[in-house]
N, C-alpha and C positions, 0 to 999 in steps of 0.2 A: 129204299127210295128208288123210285121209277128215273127213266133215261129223262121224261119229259118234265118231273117237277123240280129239275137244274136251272130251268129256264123263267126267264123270267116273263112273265105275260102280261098283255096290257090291253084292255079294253076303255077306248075313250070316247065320249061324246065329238062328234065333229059337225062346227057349226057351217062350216062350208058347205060339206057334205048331207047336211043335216041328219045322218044314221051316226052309230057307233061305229067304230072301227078297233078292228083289234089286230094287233104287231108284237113283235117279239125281238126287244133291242138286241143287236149287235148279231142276227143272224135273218130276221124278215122284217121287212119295213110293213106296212100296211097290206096285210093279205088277206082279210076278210070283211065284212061290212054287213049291216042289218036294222032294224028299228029296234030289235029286243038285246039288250048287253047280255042278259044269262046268253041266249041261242050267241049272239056272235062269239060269246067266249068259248063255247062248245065246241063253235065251228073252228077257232082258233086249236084245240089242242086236239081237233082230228086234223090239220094241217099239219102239226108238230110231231103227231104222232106219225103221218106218212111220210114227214119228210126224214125223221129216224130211222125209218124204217129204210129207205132209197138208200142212205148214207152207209148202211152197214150191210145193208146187197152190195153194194158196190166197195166196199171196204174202202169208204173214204173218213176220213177221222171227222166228228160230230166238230162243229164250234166252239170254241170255249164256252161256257156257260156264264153270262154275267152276274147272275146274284149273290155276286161275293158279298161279305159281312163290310161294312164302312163303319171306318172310327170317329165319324161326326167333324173330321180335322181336314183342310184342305188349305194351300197355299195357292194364295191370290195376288197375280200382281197388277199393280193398279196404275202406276207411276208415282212420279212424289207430288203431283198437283192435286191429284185424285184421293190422293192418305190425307191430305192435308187438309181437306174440303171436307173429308169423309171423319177428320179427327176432331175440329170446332166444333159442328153439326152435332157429333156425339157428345162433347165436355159441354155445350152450351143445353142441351138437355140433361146434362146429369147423369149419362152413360160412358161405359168405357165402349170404345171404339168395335171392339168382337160385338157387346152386345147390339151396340146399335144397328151394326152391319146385317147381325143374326135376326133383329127386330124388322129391316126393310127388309130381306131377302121371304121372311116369313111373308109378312105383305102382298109381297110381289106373288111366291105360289098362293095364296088362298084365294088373290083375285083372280087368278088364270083360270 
């Protein structure tokens, strides 16, 4: 495995901007941009790949790399008015409370 496929890489549509943009969590925010996502993604891992390169001329240690493996499990805290709202809502459809959470959160990313 290469220095650069640790990393995790992201080409998005931006409507602001109206191009794609492409970043690389937890070490480049937004450093490239274009009309075409294949070319901007390009552009992104000769970014990544120079900046590999600068890091270890100068013997300074690379980022951690974020694409660790996730166990689908995360603790949320909500308060107790929020469990409370969030638990009727669920038993008054007929879910338990994980799925339903799991049901809007789906929601919420496939409209983004």
């Amino acid at each position: 495995m290469k220095e650069k496929d640790k990393y995790l890489k992201i080409v998005e549509w931006s409507e602001e901007d109206q191009c794609y943009i492409g970043s690389i969590p937890g070490w480049m925010g937004k450093c490239c941009h274009g009309d075409d996502e294949v070319k901007v993604y390009s552009k992104l891992i000769k970014i990544l790949d120079e900046w590999i390169l600068v890091y270890k001329k100068e013997g300074m240690k690379l980022p951690k790399p974020t694409n660790k493996k996730y166990s689908g499990k995360f603790v949320l805290r909500t308060g107790s008015d929020l469990h409370k709202v969030l638990t009727v809502r669920a038993l008054n459809e007929g879910d338990s409370l994980n799925n339903y959470v799991v049901k809007k959160l789906n929601k919420i990313v496939s409209d983004s």
